[in-house]
C-alpha positions as CSV (number, residue, x, y, z in Angstrom):
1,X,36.4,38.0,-3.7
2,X,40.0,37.8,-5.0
3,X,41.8,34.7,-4.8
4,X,45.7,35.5,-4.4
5,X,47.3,32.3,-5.9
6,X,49.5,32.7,-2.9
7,X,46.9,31.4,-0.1
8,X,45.2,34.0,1.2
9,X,41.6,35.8,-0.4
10,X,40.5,39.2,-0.1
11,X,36.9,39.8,0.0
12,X,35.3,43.0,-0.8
13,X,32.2,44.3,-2.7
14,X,32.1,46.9,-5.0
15,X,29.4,49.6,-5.1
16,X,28.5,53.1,-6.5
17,X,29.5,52.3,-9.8
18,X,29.2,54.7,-12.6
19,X,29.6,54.5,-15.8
20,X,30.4,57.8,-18.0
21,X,29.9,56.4,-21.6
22,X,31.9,56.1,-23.7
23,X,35.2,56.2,-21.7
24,X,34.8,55.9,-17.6
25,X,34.1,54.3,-15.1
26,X,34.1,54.5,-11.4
27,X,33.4,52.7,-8.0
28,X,34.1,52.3,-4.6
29,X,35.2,48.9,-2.6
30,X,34.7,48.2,1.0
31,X,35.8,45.1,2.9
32,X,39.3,43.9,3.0
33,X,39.7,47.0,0.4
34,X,38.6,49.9,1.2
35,X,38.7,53.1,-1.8
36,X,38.1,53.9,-5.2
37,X,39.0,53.1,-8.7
38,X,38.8,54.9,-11.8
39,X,38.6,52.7,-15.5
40,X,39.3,55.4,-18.2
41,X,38.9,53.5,-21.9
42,X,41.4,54.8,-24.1
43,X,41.4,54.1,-28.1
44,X,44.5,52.8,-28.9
45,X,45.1,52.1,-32.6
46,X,42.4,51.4,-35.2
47,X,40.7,48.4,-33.5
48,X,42.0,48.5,-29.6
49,X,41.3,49.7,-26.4
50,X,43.8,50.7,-23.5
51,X,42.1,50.6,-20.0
52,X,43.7,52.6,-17.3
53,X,43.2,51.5,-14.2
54,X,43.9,53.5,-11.2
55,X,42.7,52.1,-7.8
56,X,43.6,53.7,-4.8
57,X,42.9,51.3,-2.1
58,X,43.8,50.6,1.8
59,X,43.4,47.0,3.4
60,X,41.5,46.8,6.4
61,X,43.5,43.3,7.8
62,X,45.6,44.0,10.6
63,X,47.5,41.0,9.4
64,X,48.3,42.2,6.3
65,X,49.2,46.1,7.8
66,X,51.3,44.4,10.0
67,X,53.3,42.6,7.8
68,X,53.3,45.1,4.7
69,X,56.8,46.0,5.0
70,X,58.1,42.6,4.8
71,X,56.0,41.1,3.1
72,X,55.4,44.4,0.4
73,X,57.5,41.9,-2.6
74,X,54.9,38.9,-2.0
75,X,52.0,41.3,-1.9
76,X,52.8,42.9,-5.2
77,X,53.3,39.6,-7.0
78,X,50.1,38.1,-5.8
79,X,48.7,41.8,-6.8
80,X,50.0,40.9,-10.6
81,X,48.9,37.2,-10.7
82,X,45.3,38.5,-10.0
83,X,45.7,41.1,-12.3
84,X,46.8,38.7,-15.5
85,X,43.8,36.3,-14.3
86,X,41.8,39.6,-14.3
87,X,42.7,40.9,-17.9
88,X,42.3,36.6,-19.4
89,X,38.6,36.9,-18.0
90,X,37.7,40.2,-19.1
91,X,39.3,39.1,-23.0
92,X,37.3,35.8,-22.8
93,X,34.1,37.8,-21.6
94,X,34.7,40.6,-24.2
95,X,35.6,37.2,-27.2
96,X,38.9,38.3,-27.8
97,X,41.3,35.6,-28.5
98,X,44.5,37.5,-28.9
99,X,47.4,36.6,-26.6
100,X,47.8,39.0,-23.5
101,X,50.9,40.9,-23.0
């Protein structure tokens, strides 16, 4: 489950995950998303990672179909508010305790 910040959640569960060691990784996500993303761990520098994400996803809520073209600007700032909460987990989970962006 995703947590907007702007009141509304998206649920979905994430399955046929692969990993292709050292660098990818893939799944699919079905409920309120529906597709697939690709993770592709890049080395960046001596001692950093770039992750490229690329996540090609429909959602199923005829609400938020409905409304996409008005409310496209709202949608994309909730999408990078979850994405910032995203990459602070995944830093405190990995122990890294450099500032984000």
């Amino acid at each position: 489950m995703a947590e907007s910040g702007l009141g509304y959640r998206l649920r979905f569960s994430i399955d046929q995950l692969e990993l292709n060691r050292p660098d990818t990784m893939t799944f699919r996500a079905a409920g309120d998303l529906v597709g697939r993303a690709v993770l592709r761990f890049v080395p960046f520098g001596r001692h950093r990672t770039l992750l490229l994400i690329e996540w090609d996803v429909d959602v199923t809520r005829p609400w938020m179909r409905r409304t996409d073209p008005v409310l496209r600007p709202v949608f994309g700032a909730a999408h990078a508010m979850v994405m910032s909460q995203g990459e602070r987990r995944f830093r405190r989970w990995l122990g890294d305790s450099s500032p984000g962006r």
